[in-house]
C-alpha positions in Angstrom: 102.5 110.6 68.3 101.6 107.2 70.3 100.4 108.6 73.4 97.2 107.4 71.8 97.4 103.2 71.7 96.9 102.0 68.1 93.8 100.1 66.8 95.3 97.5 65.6 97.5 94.5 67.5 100.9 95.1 68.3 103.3 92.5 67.8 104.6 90.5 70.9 108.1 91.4 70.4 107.3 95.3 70.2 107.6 97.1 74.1 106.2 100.5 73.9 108.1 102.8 76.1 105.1 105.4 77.5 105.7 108.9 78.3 103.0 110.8 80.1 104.3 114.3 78.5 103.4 117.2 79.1 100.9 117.0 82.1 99.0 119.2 83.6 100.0 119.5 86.9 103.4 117.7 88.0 102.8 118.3 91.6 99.2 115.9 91.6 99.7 112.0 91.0 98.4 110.4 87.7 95.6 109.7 88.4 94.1 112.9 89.8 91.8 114.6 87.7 94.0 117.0 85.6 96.4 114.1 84.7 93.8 111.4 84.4 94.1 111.0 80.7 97.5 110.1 80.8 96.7 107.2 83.4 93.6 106.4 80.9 96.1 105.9 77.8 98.6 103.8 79.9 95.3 101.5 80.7 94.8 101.1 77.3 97.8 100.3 76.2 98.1 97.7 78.7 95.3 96.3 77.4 97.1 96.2 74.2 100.6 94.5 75.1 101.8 92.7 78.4 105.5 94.6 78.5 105.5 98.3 78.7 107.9 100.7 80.1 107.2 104.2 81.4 109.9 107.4 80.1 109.1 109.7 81.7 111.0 113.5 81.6 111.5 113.5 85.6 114.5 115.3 85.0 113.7 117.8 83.3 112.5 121.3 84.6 114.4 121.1 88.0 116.4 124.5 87.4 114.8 125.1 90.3 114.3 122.5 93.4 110.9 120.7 92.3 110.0 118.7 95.0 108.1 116.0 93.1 109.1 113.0 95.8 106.0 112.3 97.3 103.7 112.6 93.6 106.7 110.3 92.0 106.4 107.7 94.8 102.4 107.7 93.9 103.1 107.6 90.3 105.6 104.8 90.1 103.7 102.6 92.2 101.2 103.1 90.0 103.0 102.8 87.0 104.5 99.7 88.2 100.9 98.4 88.3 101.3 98.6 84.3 105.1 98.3 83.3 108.5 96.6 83.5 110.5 99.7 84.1 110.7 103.1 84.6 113.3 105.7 83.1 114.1 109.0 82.3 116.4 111.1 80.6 119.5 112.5 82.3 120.2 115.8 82.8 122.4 118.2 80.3 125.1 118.8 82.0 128.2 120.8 80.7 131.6 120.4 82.7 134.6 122.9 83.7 134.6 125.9 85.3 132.0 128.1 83.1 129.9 129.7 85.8 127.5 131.0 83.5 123.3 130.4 84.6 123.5 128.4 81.6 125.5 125.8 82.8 123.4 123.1 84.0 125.9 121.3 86.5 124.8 124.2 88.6 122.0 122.7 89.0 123.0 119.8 90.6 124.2 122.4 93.5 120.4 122.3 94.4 118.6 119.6 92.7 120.6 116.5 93.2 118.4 115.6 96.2 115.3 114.9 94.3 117.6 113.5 91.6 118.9 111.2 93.9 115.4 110.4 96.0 113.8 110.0 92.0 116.0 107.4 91.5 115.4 105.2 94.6 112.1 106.1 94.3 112.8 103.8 90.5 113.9 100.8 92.7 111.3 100.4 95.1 108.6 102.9 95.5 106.9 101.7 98.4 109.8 103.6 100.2 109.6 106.5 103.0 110.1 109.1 100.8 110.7 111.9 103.6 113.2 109.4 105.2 115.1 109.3 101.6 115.3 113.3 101.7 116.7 112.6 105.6 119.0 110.4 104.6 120.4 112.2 101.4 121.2 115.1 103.4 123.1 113.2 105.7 125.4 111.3 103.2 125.5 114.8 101.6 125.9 117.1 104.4 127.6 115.5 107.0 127.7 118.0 110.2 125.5 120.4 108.2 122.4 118.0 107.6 120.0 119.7 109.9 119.9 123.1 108.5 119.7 120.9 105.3 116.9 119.6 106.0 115.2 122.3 107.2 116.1 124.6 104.0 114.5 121.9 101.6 111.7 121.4 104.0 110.8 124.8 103.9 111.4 124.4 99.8 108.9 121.5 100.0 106.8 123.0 102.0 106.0 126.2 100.1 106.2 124.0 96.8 103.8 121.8 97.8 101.6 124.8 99.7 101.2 127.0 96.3 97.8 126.2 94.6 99.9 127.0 91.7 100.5 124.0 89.2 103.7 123.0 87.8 105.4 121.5 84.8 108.1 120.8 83.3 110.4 124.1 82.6 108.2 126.1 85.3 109.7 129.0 86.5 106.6 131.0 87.8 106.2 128.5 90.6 109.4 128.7 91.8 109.6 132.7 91.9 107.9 133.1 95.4 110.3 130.8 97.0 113.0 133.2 96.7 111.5 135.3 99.2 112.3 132.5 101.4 
């Protein structure tokens, strides 16, 4: 309900926290085309109040490996052009040994690495976002870091490849990866 910025003033003490939900297309940066108006409103609420910060649902969606790296490094630096901070919600996670699909801390079997390049991505976004993936798998991985790397390459790779767009909770884009 306040995507939109409000005509009237908005008092000093009041920090809007801006979520750019649901775009169009996750995989393409802000400010491209099909996510422009969410860049537009941020403008405008700039315009409207010198502290901001940006929620955004970066978590969300990554049931499958979404390798958003490379658009959240665009997006945060540009976000940062506007805002004191970035965040975003933490995942659901249920604990013990219930193996159902259900079970979200399954997903951190996969996911964790774009968790974990996300985050330092929050911190500094001007950083070498392949080098982050590189250097995840080898804290993670240890011996086993260069098939690593080459399995969520080849995730990236096709994610990035499919004309297909993606949001949060999309399953359709992931399906042809499994035919990797």
């Amino acid at each position: 309900q306040t995507a939109e910025p409000p005509k009237c003033e908005v008092h000093p003490a009041i920090v809007p926290m801006f979520c750019p939900y649901v775009r169009t297309n996750d995989k393409a940066p802000v400010y491209f085309p099909e996510n422009i108006i969410w860049l537009d409103r941020l403008q405008r609420w700039a315009k409207k109040v010198k502290t901001i910060e940006i929620y955004g649902y970066n978590a969300l969606g990554y049931n499958f490996p979404r390798p958003l790296g490379h658009t959240h490094k665009r997006d945060f630096k540009e976000y940062y052009q506007y805002c004191i901070g970035i965040a975003a919600e933490g995942t659901t996670m249920c604990w013990g040994d219930d193996p159902t699909p259900t079970n979200n801390m399954n997903t951190w079997d996969y996911s964790a690495i774009e968790y974990w390049v996300m985050n330092r991505l929050y911190w500094n976004p001007d950083q070498d976002v392949e080098k982050l993936y590189k250097q995840f798998c080898y804290r993670a991985f240890r011996e086993a870091a260069v098939p690593m790397e080459k399995f969520y390459g080849t995730i990236r790779e096709e994610f990035i490849r499919s004309p297909l767009a993606t949001t949060i909770g999309s399953i359709l884009v992931a399906l042809p990866l499994f035919a990797l």
